[in-house]
N, CA, C and O atoms as a GROMACS GRO file, in nm:
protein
  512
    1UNK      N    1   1.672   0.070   2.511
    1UNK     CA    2   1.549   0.093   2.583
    1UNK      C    3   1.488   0.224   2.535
    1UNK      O    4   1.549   0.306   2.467
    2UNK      N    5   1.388   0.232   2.568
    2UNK     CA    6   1.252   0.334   2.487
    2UNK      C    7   1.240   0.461   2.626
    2UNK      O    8   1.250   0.415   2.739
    3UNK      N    9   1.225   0.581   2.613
    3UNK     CA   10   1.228   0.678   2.677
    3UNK      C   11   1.210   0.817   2.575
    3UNK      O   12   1.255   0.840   2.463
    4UNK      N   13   1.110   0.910   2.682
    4UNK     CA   14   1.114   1.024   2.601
    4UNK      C   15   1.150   1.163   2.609
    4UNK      O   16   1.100   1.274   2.596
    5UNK      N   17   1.313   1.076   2.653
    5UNK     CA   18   1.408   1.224   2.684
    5UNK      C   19   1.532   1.144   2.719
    5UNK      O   20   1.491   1.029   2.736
    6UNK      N   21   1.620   1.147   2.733
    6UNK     CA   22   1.760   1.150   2.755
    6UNK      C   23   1.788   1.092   2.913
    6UNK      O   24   1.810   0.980   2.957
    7UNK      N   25   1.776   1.201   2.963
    7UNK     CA   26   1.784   1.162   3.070
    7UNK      C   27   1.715   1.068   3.192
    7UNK      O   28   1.767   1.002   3.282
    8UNK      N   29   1.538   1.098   3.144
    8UNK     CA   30   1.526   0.932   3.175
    8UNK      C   31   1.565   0.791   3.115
    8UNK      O   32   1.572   0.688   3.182
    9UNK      N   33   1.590   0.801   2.985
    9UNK     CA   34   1.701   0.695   2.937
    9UNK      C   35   1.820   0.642   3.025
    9UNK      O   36   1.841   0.525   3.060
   10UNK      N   37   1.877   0.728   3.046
   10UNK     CA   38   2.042   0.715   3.158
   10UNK      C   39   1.974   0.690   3.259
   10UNK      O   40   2.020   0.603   3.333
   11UNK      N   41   1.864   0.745   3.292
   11UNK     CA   42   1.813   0.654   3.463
   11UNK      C   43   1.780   0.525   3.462
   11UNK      O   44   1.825   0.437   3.537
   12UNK      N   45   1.687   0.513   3.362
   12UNK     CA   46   1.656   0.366   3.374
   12UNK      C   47   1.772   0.308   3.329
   12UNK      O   48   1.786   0.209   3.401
   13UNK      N   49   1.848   0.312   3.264
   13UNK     CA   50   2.042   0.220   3.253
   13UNK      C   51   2.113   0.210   3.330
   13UNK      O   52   2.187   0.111   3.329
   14UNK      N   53   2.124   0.318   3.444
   14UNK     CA   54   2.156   0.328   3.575
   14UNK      C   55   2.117   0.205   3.643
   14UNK      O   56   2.189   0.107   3.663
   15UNK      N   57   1.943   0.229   3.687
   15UNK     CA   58   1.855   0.153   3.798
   15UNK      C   59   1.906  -0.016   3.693
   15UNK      O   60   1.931  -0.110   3.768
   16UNK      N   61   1.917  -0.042   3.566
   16UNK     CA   62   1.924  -0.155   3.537
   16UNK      C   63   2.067  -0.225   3.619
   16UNK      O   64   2.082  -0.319   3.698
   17UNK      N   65   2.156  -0.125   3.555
   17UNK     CA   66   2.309  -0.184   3.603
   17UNK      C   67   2.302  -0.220   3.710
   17UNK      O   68   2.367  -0.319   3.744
   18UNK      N   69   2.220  -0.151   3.802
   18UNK     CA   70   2.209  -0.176   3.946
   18UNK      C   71   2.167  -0.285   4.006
   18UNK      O   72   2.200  -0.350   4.105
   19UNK      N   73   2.081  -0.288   3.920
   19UNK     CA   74   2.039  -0.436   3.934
   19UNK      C   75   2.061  -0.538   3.884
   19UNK      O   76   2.007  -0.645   3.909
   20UNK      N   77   2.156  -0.513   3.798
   20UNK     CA   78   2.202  -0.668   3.712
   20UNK      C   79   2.348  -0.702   3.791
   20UNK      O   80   2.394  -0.815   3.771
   21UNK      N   81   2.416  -0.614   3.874
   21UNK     CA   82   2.514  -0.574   3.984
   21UNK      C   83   2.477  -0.637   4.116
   21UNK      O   84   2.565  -0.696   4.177
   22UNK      N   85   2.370  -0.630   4.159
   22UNK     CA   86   2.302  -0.690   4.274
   22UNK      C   87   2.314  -0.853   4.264
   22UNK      O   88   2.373  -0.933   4.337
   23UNK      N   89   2.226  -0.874   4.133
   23UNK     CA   90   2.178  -1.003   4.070
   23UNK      C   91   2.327  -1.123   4.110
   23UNK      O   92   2.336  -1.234   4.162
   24UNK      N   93   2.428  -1.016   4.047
   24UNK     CA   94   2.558  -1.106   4.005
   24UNK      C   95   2.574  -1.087   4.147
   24UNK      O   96   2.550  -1.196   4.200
   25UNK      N   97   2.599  -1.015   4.220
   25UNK     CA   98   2.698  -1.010   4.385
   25UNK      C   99   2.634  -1.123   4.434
   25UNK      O  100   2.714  -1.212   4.463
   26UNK      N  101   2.446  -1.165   4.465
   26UNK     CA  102   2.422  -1.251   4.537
   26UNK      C  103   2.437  -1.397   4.465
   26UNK      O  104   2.378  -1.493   4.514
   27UNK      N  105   2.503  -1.410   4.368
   27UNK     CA  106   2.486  -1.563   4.263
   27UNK      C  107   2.659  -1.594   4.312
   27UNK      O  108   2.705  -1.706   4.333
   28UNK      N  109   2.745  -1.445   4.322
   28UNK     CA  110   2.871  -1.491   4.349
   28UNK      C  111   2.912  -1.505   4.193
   28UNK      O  112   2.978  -1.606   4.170
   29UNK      N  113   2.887  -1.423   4.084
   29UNK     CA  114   2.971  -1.439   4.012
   29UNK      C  115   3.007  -1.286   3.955
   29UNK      O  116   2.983  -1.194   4.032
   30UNK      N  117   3.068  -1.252   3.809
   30UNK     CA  118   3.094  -1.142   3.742
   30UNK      C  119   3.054  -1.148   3.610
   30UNK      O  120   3.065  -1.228   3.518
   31UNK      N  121   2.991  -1.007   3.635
   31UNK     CA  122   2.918  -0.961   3.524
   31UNK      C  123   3.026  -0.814   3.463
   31UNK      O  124   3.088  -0.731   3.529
   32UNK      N  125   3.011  -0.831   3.307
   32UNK     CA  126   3.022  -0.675   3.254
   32UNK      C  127   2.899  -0.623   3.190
   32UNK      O  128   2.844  -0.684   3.098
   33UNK      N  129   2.868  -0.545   3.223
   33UNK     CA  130   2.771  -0.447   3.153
   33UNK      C  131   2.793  -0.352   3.000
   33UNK      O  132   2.876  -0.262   2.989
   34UNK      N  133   2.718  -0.387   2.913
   34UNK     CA  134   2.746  -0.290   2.786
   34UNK      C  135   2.635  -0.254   2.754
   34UNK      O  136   2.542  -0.335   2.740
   35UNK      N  137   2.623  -0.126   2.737
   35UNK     CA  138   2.499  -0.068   2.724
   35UNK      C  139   2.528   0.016   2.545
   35UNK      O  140   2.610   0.106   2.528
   36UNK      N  141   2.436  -0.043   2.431
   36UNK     CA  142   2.413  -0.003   2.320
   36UNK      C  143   2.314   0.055   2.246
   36UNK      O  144   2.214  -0.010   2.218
   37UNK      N  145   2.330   0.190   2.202
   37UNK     CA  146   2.175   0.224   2.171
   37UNK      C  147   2.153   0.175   2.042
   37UNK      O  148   2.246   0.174   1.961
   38UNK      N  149   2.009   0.122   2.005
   38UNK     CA  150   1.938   0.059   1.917
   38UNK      C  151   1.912   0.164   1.810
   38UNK      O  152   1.927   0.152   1.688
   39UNK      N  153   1.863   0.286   1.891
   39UNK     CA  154   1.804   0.387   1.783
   39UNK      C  155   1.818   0.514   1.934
   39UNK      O  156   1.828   0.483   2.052
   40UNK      N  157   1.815   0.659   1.871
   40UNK     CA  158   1.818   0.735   1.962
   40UNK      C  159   1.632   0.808   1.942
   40UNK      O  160   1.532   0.766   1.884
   41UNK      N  161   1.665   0.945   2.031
   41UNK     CA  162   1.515   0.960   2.104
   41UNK      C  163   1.509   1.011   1.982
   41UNK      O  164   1.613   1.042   1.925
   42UNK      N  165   1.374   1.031   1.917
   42UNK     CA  166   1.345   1.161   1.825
   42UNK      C  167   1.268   1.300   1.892
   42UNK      O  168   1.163   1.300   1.956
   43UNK      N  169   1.345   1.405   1.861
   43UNK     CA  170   1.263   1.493   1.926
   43UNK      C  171   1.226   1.567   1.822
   43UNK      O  172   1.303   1.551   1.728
   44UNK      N  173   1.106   1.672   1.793
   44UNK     CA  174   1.020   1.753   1.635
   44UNK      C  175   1.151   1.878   1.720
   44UNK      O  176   1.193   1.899   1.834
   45UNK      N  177   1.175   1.936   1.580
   45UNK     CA  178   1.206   2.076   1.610
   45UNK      C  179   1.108   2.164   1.634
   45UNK      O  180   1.043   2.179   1.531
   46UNK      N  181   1.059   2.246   1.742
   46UNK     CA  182   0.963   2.367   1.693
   46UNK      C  183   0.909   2.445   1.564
   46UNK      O  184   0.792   2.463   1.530
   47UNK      N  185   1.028   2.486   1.501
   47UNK     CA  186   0.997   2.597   1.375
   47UNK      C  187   0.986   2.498   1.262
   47UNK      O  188   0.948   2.541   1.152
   48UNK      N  189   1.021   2.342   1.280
   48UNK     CA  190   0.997   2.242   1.165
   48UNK      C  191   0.828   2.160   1.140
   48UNK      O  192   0.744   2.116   1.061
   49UNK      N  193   0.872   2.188   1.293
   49UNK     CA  194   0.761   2.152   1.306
   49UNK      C  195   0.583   2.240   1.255
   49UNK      O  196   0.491   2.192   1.189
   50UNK      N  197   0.596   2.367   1.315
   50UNK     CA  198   0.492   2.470   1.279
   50UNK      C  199   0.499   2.451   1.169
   50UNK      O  200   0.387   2.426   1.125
   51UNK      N  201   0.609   2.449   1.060
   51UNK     CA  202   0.632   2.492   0.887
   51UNK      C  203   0.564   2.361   0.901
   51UNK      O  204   0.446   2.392   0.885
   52UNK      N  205   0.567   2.251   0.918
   52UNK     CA  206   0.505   2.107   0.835
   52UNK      C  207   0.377   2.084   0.874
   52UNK      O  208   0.316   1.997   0.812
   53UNK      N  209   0.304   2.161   0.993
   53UNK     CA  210   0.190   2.202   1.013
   53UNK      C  211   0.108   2.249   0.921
   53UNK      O  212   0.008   2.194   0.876
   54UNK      N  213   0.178   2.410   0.876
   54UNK     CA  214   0.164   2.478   0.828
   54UNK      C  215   0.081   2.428   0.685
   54UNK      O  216  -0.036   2.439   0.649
   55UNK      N  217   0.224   2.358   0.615
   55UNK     CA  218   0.200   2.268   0.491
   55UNK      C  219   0.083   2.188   0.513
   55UNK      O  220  -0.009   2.223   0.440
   56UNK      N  221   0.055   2.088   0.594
   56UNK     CA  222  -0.046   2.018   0.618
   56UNK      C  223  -0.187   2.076   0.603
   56UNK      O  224  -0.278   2.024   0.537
   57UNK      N  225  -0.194   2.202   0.679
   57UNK     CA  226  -0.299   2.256   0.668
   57UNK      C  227  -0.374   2.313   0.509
   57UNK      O  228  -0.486   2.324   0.458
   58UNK      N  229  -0.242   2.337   0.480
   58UNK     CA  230  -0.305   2.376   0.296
   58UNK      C  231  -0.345   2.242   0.231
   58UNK      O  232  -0.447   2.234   0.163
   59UNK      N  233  -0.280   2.162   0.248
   59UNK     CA  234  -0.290   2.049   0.179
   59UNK      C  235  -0.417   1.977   0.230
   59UNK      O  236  -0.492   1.942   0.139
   60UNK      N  237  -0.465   1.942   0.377
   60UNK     CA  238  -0.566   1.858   0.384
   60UNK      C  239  -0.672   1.972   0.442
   60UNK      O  240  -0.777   1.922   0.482
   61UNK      N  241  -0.667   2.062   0.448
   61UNK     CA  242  -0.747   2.150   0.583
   61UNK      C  243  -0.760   2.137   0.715
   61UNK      O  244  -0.693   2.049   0.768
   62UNK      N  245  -0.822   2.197   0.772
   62UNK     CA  246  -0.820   2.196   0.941
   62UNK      C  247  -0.890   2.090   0.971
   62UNK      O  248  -0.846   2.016   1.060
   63UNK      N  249  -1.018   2.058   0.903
   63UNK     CA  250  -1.040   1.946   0.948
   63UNK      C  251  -1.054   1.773   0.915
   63UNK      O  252  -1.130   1.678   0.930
   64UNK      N  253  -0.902   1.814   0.851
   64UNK     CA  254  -0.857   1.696   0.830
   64UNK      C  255  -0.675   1.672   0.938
   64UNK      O  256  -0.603   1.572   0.946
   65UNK      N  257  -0.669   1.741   0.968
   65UNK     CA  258  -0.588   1.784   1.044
   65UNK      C  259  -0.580   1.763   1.214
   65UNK      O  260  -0.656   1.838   1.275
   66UNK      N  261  -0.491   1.661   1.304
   66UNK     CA  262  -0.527   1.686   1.425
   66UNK      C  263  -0.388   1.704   1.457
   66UNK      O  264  -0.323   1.604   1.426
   67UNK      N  265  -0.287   1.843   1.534
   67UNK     CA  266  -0.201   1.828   1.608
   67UNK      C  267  -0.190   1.812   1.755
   67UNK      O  268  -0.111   1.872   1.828
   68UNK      N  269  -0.256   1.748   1.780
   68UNK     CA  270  -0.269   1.702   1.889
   68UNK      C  271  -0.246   1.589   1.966
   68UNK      O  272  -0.331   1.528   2.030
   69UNK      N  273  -0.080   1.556   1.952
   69UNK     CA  274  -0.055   1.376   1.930
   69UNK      C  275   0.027   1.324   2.049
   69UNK      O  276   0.125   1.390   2.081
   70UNK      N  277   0.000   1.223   2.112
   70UNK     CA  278   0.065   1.238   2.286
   70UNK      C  279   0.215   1.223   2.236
   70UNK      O  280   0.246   1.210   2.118
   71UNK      N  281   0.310   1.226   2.348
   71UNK     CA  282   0.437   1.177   2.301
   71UNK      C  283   0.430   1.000   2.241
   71UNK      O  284   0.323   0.938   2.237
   72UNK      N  285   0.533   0.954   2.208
   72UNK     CA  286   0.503   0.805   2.153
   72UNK      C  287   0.690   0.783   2.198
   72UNK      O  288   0.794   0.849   2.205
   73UNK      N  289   0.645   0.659   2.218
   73UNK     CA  290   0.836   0.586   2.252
   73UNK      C  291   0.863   0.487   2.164
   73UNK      O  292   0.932   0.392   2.200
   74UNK      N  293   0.810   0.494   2.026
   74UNK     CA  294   0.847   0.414   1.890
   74UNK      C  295   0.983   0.441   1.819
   74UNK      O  296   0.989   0.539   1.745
   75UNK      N  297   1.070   0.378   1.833
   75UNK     CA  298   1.202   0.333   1.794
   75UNK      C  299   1.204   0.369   1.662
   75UNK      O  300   1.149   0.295   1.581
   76UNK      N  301   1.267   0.489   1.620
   76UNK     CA  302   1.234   0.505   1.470
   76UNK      C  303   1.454   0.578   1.451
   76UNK      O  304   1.536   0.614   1.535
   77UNK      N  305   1.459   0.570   1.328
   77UNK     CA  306   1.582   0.611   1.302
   77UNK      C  307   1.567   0.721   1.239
   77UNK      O  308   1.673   0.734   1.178
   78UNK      N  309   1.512   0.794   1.219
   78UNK     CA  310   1.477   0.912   1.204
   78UNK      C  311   1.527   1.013   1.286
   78UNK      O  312   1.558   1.118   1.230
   79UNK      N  313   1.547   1.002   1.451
   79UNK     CA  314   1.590   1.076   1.548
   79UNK      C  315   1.764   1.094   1.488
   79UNK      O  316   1.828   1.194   1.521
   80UNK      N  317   1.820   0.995   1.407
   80UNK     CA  318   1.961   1.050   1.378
   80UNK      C  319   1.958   1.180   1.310
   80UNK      O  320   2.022   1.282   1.335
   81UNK      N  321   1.854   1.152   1.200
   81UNK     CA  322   1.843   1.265   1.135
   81UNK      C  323   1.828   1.406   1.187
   81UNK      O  324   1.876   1.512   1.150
   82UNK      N  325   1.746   1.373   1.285
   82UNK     CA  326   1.698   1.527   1.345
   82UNK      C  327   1.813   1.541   1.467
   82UNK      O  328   1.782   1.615   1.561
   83UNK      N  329   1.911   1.490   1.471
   83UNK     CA  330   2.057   1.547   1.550
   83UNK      C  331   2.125   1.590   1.444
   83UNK      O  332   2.230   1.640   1.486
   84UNK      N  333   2.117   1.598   1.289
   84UNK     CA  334   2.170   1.691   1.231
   84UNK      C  335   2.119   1.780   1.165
   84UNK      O  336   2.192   1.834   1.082
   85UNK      N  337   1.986   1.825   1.178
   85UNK     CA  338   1.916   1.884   1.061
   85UNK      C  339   1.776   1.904   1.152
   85UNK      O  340   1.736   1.804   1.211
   86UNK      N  341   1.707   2.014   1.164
   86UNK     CA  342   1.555   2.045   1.244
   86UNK      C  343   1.512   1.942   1.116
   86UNK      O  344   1.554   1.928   1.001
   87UNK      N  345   1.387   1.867   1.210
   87UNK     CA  346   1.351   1.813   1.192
   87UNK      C  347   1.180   1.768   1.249
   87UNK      O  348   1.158   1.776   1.370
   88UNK      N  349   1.098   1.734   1.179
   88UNK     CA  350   0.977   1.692   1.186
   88UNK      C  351   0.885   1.591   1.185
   88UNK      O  352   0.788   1.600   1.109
   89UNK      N  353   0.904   1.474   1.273
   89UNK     CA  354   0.827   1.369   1.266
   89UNK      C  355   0.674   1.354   1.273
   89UNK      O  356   0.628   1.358   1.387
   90UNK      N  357   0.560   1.334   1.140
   90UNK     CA  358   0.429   1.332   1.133
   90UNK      C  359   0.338   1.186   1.074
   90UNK      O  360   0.376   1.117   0.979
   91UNK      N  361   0.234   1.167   1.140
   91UNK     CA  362   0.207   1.046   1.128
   91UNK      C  363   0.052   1.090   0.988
   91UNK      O  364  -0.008   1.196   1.002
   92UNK      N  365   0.027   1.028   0.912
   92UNK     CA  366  -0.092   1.050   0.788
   92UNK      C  367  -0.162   0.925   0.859
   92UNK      O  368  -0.106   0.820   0.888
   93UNK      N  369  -0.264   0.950   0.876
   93UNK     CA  370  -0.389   0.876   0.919
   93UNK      C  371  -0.450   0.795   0.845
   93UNK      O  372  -0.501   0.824   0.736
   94UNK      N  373  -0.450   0.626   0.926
   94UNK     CA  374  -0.437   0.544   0.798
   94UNK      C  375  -0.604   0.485   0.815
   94UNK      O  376  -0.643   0.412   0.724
   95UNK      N  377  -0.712   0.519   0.943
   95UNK     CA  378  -0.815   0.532   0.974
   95UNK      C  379  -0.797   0.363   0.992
   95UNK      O  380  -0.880   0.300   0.926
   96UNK      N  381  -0.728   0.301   1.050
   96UNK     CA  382  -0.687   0.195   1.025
   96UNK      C  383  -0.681   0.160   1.188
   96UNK      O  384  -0.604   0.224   1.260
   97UNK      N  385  -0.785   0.032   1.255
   97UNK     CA  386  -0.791   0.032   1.403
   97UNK      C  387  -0.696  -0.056   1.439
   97UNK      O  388  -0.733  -0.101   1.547
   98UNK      N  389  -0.580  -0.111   1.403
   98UNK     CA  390  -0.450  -0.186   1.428
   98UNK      C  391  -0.328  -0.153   1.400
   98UNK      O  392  -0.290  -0.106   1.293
   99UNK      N  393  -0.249  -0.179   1.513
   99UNK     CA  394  -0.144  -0.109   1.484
   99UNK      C  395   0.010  -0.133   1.356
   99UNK      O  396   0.045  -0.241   1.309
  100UNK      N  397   0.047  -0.052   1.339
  100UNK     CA  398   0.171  -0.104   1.220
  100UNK      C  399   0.254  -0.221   1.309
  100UNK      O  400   0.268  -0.229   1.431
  101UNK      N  401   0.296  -0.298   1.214
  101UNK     CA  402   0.342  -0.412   1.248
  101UNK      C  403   0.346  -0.528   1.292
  101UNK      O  404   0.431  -0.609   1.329
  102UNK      N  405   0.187  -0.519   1.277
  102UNK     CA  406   0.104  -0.627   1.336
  102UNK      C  407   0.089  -0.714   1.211
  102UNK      O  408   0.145  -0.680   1.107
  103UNK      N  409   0.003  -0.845   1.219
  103UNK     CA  410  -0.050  -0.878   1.093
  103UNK      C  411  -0.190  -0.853   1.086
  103UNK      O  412  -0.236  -0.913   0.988
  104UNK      N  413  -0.293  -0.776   1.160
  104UNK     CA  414  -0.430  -0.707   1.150
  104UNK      C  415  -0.381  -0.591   1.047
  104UNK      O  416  -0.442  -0.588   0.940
  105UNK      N  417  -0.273  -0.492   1.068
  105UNK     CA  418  -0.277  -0.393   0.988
  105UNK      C  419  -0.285  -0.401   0.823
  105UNK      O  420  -0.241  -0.494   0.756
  106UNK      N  421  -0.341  -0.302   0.781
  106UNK     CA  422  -0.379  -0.296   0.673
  106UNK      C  423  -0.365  -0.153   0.586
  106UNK      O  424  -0.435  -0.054   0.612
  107UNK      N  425  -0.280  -0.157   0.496
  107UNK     CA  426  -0.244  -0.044   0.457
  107UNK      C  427  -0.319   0.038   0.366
  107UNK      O  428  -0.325  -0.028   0.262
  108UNK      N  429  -0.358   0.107   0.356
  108UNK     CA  430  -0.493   0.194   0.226
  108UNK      C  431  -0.396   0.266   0.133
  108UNK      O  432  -0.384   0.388   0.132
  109UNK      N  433  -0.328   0.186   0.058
  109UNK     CA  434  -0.300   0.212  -0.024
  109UNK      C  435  -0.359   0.400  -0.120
  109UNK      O  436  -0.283   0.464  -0.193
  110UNK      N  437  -0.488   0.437  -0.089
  110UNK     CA  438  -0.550   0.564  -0.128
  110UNK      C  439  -0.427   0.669  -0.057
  110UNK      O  440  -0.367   0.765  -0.106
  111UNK      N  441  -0.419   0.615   0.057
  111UNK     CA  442  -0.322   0.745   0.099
  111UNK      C  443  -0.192   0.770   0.021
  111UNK      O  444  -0.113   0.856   0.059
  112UNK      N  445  -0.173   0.699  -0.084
  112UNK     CA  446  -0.033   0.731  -0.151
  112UNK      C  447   0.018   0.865  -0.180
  112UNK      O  448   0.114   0.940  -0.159
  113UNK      N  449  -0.154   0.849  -0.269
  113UNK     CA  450  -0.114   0.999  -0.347
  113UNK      C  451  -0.167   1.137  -0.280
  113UNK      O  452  -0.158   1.247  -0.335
  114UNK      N  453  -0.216   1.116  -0.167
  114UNK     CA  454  -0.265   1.247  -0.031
  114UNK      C  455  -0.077   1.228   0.006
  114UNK      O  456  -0.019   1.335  -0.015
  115UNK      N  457   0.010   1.122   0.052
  115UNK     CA  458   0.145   1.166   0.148
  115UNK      C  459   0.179   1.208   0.002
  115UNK      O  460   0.247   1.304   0.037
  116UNK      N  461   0.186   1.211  -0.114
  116UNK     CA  462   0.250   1.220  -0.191
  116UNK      C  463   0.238   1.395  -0.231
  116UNK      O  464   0.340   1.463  -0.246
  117UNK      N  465   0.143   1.435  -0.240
  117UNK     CA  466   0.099   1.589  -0.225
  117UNK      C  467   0.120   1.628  -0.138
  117UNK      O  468   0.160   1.743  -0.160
  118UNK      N  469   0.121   1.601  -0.004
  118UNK     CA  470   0.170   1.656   0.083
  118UNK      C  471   0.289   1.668   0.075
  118UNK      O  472   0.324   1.785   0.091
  119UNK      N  473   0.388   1.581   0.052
  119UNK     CA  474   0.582   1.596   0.062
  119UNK      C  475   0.578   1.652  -0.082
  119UNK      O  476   0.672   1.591  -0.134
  120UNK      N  477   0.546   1.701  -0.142
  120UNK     CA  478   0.543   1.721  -0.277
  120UNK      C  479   0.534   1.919  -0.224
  120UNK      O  480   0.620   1.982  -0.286
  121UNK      N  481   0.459   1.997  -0.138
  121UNK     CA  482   0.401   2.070  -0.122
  121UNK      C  483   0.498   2.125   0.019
  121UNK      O  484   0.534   2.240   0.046
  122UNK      N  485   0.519   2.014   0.085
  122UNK     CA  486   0.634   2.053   0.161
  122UNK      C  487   0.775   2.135   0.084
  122UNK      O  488   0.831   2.245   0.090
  123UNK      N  489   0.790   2.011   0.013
  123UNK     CA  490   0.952   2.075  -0.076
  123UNK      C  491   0.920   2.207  -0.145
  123UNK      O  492   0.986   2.309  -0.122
  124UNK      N  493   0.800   2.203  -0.243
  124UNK     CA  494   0.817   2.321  -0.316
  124UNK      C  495   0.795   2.495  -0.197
  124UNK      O  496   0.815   2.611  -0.234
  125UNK      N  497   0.760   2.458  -0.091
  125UNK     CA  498   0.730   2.596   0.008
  125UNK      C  499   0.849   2.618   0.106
  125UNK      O  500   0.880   2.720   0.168
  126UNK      N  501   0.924   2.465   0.102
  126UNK     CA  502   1.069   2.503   0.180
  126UNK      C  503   1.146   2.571   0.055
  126UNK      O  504   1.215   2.672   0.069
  127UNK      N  505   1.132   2.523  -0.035
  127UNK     CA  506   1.216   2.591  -0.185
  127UNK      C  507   1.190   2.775  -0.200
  127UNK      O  508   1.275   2.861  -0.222
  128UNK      N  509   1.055   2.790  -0.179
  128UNK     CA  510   1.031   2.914  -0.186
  128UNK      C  511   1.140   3.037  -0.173
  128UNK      O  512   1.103   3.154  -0.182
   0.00000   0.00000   0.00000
């Protein structure tokens, strides 16, 4: 299940058991419960975050630039990564009014070589 923090995760697994516990007592039978995570939360590091800002801003300018992005509860495996390593999750703007994973979406291929300067510009300023 999708949550954007931890601990409402364990609540809503809680309130589920609880109710899949209820479900079984009034049917009169037995249930076990196993609860498996799919993918964990991703959270941005702060100081990874500012630095990939940072980068962004040289690379596209300010006003190409919006950090201003609500939280999102998209299942990404990326969050393993950032339990070992600060870490920075950023989305490149695909000006694109459907969402990924749909079959409306449509990929602009133009952005290759903009993410490509950008992670290109990242490495060489973390290298610094």
């Amino acid at each position: 299940m999708r949550a954007l923090d931890a601990e409402s995760q364990e609540i809503v697994a809680e309130h589920i058991s609880k109710i899949a516990k209820g479900i079984a007592l009034a049917h009169g039978v037995e249930i076990e419960i196993t609860k498996q995570a799919a993918a964990t939360i991703m959270f941005n590091d702060p100081k990874a975050t500012a630095f990939a800002q940072e980068v962004a801003l040289e690379v596209f300018g300010k006003e190409a630039c919006c950090f201003e992005y609500p939280a999102a509860m998209g299942s990404e495996d990326f969050g393993y990564f950032a339990q070992l390593r600060p870490c920075a999750y950023a989305f490149l703007e695909n000006e694109n009014t459907h969402y990924l994973h749909t079959s409306s979406y449509v990929f602009n291929d133009a952005l290759l070589a903009r993410a490509a300067s950008y992670y290109a510009r990242l490495v060489l300023n973390y290298l610094k």
